[in-house]
C-alpha positions as protocol buffer text, in pm:
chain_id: "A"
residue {
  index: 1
  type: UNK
  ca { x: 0 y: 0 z: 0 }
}
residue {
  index: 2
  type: UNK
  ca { x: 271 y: 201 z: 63 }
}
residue {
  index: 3
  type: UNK
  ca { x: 416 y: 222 z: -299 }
}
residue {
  index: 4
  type: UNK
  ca { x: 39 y: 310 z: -417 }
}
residue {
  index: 5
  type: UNK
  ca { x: 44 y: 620 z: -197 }
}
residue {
  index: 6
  type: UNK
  ca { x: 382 y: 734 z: -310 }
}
residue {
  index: 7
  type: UNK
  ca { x: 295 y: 697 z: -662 }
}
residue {
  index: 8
  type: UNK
  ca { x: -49 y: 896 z: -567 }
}
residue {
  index: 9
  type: UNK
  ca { x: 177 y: 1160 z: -448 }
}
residue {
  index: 10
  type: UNK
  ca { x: 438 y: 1182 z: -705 }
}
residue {
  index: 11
  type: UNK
  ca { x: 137 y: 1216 z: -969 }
}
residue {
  index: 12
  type: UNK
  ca { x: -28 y: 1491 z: -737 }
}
residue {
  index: 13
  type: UNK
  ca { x: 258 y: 1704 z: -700 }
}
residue {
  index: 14
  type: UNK
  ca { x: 327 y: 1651 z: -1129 }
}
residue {
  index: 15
  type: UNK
  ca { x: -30 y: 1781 z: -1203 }
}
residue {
  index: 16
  type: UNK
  ca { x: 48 y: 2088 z: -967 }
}
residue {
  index: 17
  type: UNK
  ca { x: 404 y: 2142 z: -1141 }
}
residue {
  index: 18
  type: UNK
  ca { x: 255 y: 2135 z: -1507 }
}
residue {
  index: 19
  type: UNK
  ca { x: -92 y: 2292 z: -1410 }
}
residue {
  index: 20
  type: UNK
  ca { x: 7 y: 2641 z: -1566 }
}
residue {
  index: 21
  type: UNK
  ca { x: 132 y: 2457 z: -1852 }
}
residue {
  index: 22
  type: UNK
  ca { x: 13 y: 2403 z: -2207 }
}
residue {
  index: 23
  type: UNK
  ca { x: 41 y: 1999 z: -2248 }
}
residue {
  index: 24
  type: UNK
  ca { x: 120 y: 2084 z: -2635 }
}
residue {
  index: 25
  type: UNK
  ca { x: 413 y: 2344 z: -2559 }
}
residue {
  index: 26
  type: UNK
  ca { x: 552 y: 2065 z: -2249 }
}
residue {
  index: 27
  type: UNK
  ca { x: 537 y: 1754 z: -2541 }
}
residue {
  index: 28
  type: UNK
  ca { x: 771 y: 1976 z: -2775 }
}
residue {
  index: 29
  type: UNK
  ca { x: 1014 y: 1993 z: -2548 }
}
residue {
  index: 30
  type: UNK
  ca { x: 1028 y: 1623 z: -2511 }
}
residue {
  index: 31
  type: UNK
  ca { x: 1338 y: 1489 z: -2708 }
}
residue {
  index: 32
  type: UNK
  ca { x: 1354 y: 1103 z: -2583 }
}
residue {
  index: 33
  type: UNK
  ca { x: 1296 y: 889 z: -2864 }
}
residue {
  index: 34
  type: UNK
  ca { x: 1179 y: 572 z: -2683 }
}
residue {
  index: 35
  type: UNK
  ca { x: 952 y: 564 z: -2419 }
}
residue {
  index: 36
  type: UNK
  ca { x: 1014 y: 218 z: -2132 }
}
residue {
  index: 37
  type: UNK
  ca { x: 756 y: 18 z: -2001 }
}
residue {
  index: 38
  type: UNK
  ca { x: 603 y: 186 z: -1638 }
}
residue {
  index: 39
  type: UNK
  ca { x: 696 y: 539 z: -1770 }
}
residue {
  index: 40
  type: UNK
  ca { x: 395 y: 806 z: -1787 }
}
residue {
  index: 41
  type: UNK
  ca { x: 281 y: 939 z: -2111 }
}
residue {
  index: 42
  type: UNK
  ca { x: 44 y: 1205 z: -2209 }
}
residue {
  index: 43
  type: UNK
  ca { x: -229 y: 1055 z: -2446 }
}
residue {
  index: 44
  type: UNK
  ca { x: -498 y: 1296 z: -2558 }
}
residue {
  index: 45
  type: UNK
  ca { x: -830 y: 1254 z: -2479 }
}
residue {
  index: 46
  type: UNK
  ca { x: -713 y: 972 z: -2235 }
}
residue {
  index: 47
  type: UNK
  ca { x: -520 y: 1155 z: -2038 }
}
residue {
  index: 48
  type: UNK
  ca { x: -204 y: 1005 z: -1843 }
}
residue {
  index: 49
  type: UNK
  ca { x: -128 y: 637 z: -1917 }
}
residue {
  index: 50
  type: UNK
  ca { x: 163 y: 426 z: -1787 }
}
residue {
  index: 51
  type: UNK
  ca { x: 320 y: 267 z: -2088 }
}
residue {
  index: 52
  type: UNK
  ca { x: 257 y: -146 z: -2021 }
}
residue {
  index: 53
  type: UNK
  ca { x: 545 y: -224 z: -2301 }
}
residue {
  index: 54
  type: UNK
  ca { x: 896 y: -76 z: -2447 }
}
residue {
  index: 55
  type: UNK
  ca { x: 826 y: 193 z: -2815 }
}
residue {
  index: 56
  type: UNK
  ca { x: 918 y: 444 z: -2984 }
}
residue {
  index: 57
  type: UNK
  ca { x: 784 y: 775 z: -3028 }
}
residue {
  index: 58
  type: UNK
  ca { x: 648 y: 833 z: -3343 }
}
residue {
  index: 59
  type: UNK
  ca { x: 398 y: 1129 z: -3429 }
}
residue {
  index: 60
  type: UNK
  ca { x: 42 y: 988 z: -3400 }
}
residue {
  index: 61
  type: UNK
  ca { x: 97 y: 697 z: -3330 }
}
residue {
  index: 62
  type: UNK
  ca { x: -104 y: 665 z: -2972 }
}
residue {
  index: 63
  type: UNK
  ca { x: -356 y: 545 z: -2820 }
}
residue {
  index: 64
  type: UNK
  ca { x: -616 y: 762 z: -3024 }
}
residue {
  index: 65
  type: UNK
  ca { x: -546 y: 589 z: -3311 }
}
């Protein structure tokens, strides 16, 4: 339980550090080109997702699609 409430935390105090933000100016300035599985990505109209496998990043190719 412990590890859930951290987690719950660390995602808390993200939201607050990129609430003033524009989620489209924050994703230019990502430059890694492969995202690892358990990392957090931004996916549109789903919001944040933990990624459940190793990928690349390729330009529209999400979860939308």
């Amino acid at each position: 339980m412990g590890k859930l409430i951290r987690r719950g935390y660390a995602l808390n105090r993200l939201q607050k550090a990129i609430a003033d933000e524009k989620i489209v100016d924050l994703s230019k300035r990502i430059i890694q080109s492969t995202v690892h599985v358990g990392e957090l990505l931004w996916q549109g109209k789903h919001g944040f997702c933990v990624a459940n496998s190793d990928c690349r990043r390729v330009v529209h190719d999400n979860l939308d699609n």
